[in-house]
C-alpha positions in Angstrom: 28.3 6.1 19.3 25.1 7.9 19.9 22.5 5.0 21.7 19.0 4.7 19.7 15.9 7.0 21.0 13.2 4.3 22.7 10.8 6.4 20.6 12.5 4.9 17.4 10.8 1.9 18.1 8.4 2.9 19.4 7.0 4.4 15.7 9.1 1.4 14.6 6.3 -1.3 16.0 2.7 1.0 16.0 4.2 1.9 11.7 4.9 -2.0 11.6 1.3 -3.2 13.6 -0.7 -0.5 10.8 1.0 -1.3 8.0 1.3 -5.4 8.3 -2.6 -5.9 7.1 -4.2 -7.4 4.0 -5.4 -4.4 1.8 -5.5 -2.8 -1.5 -1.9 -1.3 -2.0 -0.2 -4.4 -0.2 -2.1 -7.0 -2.5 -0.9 -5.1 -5.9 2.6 -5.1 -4.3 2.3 -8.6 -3.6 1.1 -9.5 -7.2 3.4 -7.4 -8.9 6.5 -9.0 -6.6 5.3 -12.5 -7.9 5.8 -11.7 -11.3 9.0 -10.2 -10.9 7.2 -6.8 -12.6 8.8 -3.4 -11.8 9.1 -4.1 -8.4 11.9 -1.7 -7.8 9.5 1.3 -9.0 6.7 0.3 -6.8 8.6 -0.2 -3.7 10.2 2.9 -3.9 7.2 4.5 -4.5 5.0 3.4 -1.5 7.9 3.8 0.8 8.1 7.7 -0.9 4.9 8.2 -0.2 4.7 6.8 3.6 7.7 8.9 4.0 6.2 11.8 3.0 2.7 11.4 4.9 4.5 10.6 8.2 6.8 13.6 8.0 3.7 15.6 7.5 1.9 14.0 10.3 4.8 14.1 12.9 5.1 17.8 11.5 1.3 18.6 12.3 -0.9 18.1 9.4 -2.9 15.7 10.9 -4.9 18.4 13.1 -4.9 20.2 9.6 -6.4 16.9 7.8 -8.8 16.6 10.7 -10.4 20.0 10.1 -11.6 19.6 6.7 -13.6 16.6 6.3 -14.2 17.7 2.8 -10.7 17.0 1.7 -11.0 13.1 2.8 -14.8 12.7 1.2 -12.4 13.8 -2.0 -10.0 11.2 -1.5 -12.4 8.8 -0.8 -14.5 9.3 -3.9 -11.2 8.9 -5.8 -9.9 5.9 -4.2 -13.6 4.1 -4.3 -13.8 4.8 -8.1 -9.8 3.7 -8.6 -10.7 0.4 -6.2 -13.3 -0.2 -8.2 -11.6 -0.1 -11.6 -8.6 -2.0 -10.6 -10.8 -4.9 -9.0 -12.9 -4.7 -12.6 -9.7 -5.2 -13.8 -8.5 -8.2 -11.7 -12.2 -10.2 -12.1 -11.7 -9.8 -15.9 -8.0 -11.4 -15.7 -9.2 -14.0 -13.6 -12.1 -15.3 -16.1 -9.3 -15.0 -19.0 -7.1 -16.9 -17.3 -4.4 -15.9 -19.3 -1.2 -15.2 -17.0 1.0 -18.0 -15.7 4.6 -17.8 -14.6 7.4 -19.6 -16.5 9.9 -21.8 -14.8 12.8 -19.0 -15.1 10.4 -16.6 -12.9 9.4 -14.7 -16.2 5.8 -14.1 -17.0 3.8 -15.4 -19.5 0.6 -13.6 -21.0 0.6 -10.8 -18.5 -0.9 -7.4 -19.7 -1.8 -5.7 -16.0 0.9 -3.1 -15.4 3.5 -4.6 -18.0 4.8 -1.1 -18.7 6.7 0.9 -15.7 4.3 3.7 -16.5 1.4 1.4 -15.5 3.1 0.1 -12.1 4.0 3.4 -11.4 0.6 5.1 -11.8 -1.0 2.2 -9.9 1.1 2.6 -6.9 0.8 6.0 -7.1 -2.7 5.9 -6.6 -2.9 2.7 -4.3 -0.7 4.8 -2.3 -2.5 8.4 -2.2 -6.0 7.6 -3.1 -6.8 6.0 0.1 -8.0 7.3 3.2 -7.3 4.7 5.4 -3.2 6.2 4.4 -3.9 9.5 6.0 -5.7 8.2 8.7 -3.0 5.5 10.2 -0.3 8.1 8.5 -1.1 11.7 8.8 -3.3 11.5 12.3 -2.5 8.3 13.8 1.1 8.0 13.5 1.4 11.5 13.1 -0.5 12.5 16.0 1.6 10.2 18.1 4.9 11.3 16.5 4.0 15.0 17.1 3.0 14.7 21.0 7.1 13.2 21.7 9.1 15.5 23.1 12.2 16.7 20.3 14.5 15.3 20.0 11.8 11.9 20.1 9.6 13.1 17.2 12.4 12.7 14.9 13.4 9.6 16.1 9.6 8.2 16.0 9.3 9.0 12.5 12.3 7.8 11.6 11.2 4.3 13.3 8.0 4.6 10.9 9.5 5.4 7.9 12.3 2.2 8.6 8.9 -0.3 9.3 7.4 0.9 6.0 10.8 0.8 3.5 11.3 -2.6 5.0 8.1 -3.6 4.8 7.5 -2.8 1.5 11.0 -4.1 0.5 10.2 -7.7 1.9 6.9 -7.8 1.0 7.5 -6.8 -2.5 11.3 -8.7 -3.1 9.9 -12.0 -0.8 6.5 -12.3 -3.0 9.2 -14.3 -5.9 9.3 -17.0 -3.5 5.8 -17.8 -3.8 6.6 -18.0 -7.4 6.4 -21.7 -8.0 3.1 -21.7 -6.4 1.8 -19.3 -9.5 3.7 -21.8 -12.4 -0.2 -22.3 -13.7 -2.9 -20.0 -14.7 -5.7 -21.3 -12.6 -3.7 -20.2 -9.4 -3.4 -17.0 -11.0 -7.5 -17.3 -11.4 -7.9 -17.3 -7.9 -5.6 -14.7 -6.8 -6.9 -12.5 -9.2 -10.5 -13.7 -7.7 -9.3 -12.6 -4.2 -7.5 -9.6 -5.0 -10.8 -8.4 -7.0 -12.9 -9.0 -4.2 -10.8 -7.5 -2.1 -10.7 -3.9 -4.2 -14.5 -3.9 -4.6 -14.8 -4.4 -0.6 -12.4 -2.2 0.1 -14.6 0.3 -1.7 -17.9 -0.6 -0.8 -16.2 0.2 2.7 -14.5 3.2 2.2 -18.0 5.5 0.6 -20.2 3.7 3.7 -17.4 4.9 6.4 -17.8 8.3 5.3 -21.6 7.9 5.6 -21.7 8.8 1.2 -24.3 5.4 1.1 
């Protein structure tokens, strides 16, 4: 039995350490994990799409990314104007003060991202229209992936990829557990508060990093 790389883990932990933080795609996972809401779709979606980034990374398109500054103003415009509509969104569910979840887990009077095609596009976007992804991603992890000597840049990016499917998997499958906390719509009220906030921050930030305001 072939013995694990050390650079396995060593993309396991610096993946894990990025990818543990309070933001925009981790706080619709979490709210879509509480209600119990296509969860399968979205997890496999964000992991796709880490996956993806971190092979191009390890594989070199982080120097690429790097070069044309243009191609992350882009991104950023999209992801501000996305954050922005989705925390719109969120404030105007939280002053209906509509959703609740039943005592089976269900949810009651829920209309944000009931369909699969709604979850879907949402992580989709959360996921890609973000450029704090391609920098702790493409460069970062991908930078650090790529500088391992082979066989160790597989085996770093495998470590990655593992921290973010089972990231994503616990974050998004362990969220029902907070279910009984959410059995009334005023706790949904706050969350909704929060996670609003949070997406209008997020892009406030975002156009001010790139020196746009």
């Amino acid at each position: 039995m072939d013995v694990i790389h050390p650079a396995f883990f060593k993309g396991l932990l610096l993946c894990a350490s990025l990818i543990i933080a309070i933001g925009a795609q981790n706080a619709f996972v979490l709210r879509q994990g509480i209600l119990r809401s296509h969860i399968g779709i979205i997890v496999v979606v964000c992991s796709i799409c880490d996956i993806l980034l971190i092979s191009a990374g390890v594989a070199g398109m982080g120097e690429l990314v790097s070069k044309y500054p243009r191609f992350l103003t882009a991104v950023t415009w999209g992801g501000a104007t996305f954050l922005f509509w989705y925390g719109l969104r969120a404030w105007r569910a939280a002053f209906r003060g509509t959703v609740a979840l039943r005592v089976d887990g269900r949810n009651a009077g829920v209309a944000a991202d009931a369909h699969w095609s709604g979850a879907l596009r949402s992580a989709l976007m959360l996921s890609v229209l973000n450029p704090h992804v391609y920098l702790d991603t493409v460069i970062l992890l991908g930078g650090v992936g790529a500088s391992q000597s082979p066989p160790g840049n597989v085996w770093f990016a495998l470590g990655a990829m593992t921290a973010s499917v089972l990231w994503f998997n616990v974050l998004g499958y362990g969220a029902r557990l907070l279910g009984p906390l959410f059995a009334k719509p005023r706790a949904w009220q706050i969350l909704d508060g929060i996670v609003g906030t949070m997406m209008w921050t997020i892009a406030i930030g975002l156009v001010a990093q790139r020196g746009i305001l």
